[in-house]
Backbone as a printed PyTorch tensor [residue, N CA C, xyz], in Angstrom:
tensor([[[  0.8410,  -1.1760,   0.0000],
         [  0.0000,   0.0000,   0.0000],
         [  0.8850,   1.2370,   0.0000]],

        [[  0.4840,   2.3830,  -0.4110],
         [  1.3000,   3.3660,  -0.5300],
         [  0.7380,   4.5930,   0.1070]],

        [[  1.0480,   5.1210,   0.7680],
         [  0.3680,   6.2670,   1.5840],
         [  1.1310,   7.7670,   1.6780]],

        [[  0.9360,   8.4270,   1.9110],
         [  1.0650,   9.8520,   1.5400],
         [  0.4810,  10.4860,  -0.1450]],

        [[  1.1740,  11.7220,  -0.0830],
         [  0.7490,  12.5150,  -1.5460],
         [  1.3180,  11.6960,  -2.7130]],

        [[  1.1420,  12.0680,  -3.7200],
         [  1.5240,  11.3510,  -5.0240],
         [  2.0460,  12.8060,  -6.0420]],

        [[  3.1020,  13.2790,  -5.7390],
         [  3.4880,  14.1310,  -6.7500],
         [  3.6530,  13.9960,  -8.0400]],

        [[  3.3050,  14.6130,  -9.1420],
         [  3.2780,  14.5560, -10.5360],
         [  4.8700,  15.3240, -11.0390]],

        [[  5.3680,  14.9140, -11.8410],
         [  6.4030,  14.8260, -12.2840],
         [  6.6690,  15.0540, -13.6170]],

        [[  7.2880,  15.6070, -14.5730],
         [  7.7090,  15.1000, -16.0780],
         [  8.7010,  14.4980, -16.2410]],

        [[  8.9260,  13.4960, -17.3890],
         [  9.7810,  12.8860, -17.5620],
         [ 11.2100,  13.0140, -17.7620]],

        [[ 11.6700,  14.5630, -17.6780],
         [ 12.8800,  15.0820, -17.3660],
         [ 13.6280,  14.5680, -15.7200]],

        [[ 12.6450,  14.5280, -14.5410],
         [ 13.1840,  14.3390, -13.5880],
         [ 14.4870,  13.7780, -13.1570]],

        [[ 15.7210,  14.1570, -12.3110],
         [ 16.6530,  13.6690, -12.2300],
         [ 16.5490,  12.5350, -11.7100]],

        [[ 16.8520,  11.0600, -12.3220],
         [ 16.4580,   9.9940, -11.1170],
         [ 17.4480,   9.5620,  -9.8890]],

        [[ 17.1990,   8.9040,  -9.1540],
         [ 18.3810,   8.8800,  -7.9160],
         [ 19.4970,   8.2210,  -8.3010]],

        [[ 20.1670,   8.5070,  -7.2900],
         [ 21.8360,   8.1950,  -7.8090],
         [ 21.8040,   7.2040,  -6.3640]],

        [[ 22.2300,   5.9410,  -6.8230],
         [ 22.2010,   4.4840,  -5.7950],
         [ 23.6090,   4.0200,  -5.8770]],

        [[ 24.1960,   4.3870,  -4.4040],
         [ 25.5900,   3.3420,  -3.9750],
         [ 25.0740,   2.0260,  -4.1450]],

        [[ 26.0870,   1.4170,  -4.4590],
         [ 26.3800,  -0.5540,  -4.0500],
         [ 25.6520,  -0.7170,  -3.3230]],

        [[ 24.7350,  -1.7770,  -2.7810],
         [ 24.4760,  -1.7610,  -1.7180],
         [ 25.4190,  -2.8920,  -0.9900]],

        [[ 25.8970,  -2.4690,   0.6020],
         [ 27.1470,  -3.2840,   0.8620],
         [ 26.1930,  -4.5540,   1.7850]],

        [[ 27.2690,  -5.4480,   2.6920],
         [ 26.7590,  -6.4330,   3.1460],
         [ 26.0360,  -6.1940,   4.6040]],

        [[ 26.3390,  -5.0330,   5.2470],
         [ 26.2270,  -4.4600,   6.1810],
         [ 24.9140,  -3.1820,   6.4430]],

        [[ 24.2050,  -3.2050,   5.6320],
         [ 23.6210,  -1.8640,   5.6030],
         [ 22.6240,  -1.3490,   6.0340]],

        [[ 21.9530,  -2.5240,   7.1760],
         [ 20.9640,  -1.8520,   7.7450],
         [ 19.5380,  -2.3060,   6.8940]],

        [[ 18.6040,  -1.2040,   7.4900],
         [ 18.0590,  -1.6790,   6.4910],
         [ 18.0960,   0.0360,   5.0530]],

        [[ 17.3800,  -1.0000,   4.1890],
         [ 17.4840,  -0.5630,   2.5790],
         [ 16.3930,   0.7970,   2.9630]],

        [[ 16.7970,   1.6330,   2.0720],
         [ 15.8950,   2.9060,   1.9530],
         [ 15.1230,   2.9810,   1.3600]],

        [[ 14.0660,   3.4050,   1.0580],
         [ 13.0280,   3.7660,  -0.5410],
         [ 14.1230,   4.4160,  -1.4100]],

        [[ 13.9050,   3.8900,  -2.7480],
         [ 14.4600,   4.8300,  -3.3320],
         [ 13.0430,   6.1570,  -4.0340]],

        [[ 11.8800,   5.9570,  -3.3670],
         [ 11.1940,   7.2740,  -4.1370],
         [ 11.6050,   8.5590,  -3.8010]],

        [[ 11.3900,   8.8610,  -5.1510],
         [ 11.5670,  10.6230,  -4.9320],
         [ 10.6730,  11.7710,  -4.8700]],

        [[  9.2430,  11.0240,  -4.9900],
         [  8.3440,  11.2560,  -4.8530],
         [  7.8510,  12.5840,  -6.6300]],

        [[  8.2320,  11.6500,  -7.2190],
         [  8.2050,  12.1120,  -8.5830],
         [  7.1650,  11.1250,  -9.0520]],

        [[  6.1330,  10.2480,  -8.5410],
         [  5.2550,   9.5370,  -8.9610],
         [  4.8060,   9.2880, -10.5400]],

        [[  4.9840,   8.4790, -11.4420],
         [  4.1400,   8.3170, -12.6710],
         [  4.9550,   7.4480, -13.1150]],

        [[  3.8570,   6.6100, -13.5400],
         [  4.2150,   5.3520, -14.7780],
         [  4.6250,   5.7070, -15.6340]],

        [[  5.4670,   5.1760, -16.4770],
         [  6.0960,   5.9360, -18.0390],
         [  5.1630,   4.5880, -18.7250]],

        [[  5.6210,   5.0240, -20.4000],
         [  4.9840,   3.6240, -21.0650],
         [  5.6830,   1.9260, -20.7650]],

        [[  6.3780,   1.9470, -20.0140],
         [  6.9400,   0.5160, -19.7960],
         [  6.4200,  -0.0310, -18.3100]],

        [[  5.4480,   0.6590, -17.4460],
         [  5.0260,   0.6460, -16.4010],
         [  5.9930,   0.6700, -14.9910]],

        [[  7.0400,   1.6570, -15.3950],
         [  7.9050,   2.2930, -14.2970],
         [  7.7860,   3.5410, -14.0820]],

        [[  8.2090,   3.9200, -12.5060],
         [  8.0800,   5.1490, -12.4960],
         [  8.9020,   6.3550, -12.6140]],

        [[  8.6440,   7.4690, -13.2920],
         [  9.9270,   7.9940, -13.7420],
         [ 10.5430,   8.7000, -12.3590]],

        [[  9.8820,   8.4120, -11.2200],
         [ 11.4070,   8.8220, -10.1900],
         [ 11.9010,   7.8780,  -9.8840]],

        [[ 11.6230,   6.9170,  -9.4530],
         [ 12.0900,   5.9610,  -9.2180],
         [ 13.0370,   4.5020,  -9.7030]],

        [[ 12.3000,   4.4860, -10.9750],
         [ 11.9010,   3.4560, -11.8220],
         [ 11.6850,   1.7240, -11.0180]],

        [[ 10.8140,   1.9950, -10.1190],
         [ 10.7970,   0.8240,  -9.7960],
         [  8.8970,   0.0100, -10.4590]],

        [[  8.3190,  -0.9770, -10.8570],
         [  7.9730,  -1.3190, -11.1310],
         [  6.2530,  -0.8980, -10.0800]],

        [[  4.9350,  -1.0320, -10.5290],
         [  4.2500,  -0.8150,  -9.7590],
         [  3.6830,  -2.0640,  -8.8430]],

        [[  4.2180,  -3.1890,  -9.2850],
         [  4.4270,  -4.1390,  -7.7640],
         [  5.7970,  -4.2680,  -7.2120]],

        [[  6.4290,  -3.5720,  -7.6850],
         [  7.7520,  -3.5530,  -6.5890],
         [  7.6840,  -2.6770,  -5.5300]],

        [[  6.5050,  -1.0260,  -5.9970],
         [  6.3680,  -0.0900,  -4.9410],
         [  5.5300,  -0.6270,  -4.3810]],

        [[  4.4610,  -1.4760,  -4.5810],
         [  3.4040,  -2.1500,  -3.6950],
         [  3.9110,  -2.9000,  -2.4820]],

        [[  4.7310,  -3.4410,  -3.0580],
         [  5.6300,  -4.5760,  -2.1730],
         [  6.2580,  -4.4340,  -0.8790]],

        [[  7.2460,  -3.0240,  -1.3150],
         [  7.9550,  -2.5130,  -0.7810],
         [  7.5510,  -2.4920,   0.9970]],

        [[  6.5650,  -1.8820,   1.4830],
         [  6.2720,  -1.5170,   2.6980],
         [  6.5720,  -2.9030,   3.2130]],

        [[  6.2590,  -4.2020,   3.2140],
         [  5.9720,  -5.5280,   3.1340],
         [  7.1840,  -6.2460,   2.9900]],

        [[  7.9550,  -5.7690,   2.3190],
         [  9.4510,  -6.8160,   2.0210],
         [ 10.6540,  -6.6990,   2.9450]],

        [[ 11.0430,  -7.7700,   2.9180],
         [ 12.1890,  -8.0390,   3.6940],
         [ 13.2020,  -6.8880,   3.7280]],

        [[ 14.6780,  -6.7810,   4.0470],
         [ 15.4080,  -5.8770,   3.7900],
         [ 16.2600,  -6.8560,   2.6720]],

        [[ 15.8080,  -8.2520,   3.0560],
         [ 17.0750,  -8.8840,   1.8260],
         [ 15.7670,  -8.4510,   0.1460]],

        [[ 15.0080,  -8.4600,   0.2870],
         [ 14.3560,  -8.5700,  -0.8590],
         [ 14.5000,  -6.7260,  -1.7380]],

        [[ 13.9940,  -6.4730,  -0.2910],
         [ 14.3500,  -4.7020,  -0.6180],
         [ 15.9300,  -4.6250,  -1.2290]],

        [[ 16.6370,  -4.8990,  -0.8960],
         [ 18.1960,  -4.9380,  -1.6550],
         [ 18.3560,  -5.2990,  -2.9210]],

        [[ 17.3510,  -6.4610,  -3.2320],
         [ 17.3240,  -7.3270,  -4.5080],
         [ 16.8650,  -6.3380,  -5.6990]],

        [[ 15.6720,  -5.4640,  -5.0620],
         [ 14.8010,  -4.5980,  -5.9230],
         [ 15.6860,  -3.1220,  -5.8300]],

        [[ 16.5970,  -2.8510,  -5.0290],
         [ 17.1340,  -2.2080,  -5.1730],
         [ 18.2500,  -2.1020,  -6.4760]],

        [[ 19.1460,  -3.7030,  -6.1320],
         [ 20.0630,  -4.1690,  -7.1760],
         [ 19.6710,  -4.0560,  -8.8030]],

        [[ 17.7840,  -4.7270,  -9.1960],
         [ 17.1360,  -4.6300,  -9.8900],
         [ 17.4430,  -3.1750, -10.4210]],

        [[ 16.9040,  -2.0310,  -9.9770],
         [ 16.7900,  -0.6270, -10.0930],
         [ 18.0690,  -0.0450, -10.6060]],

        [[ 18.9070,  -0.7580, -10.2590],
         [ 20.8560,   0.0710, -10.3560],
         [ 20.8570,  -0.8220, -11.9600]],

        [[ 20.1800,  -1.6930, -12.3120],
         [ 20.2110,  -2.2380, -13.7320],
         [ 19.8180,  -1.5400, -14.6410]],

        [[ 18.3790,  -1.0260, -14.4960],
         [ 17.5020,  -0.4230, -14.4800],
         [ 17.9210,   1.3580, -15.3270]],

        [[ 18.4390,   1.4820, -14.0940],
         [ 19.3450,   2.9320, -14.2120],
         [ 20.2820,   2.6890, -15.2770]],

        [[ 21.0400,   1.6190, -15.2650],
         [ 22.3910,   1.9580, -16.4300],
         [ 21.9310,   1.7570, -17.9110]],

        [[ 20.5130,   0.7430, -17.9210],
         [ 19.8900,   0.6890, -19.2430],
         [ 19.2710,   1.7940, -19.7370]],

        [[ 18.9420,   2.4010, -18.7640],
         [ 18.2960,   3.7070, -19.0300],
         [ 18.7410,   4.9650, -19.9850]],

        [[ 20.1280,   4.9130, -18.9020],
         [ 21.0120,   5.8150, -19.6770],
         [ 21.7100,   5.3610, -20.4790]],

        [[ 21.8610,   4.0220, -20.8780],
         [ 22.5560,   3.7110, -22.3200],
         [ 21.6370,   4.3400, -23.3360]],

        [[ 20.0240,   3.8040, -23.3730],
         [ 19.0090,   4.3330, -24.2450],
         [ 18.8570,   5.2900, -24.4390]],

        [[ 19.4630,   6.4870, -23.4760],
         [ 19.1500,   7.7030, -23.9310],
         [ 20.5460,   8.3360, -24.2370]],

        [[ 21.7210,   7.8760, -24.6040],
         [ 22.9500,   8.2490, -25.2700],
         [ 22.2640,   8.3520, -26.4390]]])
């Protein structure tokens, strides 16, 4: 479930910039930026995490949260290859 505001965004938004995540780290952060909206591939352009990965999120482990994190840092570098 997702709770608070839902800010609207354009697809310019800067998306986040994600360290490694190490073996030690606690637990995992959100990466929203509260730039809310699906693009056409059903990610969101602050985030780009999937709309059952943000569903999930409140709910998931910290090992799983890491996984979807790891996911996202993929995510990010395909991103910006596509838009070279």
């Amino acid at each position: 479930m997702i709770w608070g505001s839902i800010y609207w965004a354009e697809p310019s938004v800067t998306r986040f910039e994600m360290s490694e995540p190490g073996l030690d780290i606690g637990s995992a952060r959100s990466p929203c930026i509260k730039a809310c909206r699906l693009d056409a591939n059903g990610c969101c352009v602050g985030c780009l995490r999937t709309l059952a990965e943000i569903a999930e999120w409140s709910a998931a482990t910290n090992a799983r949260r890491l996984e979807i994190l790891r996911d996202l840092k993929i995510r990010t570098s395909q991103s910006a290859a596509v838009q070279r």
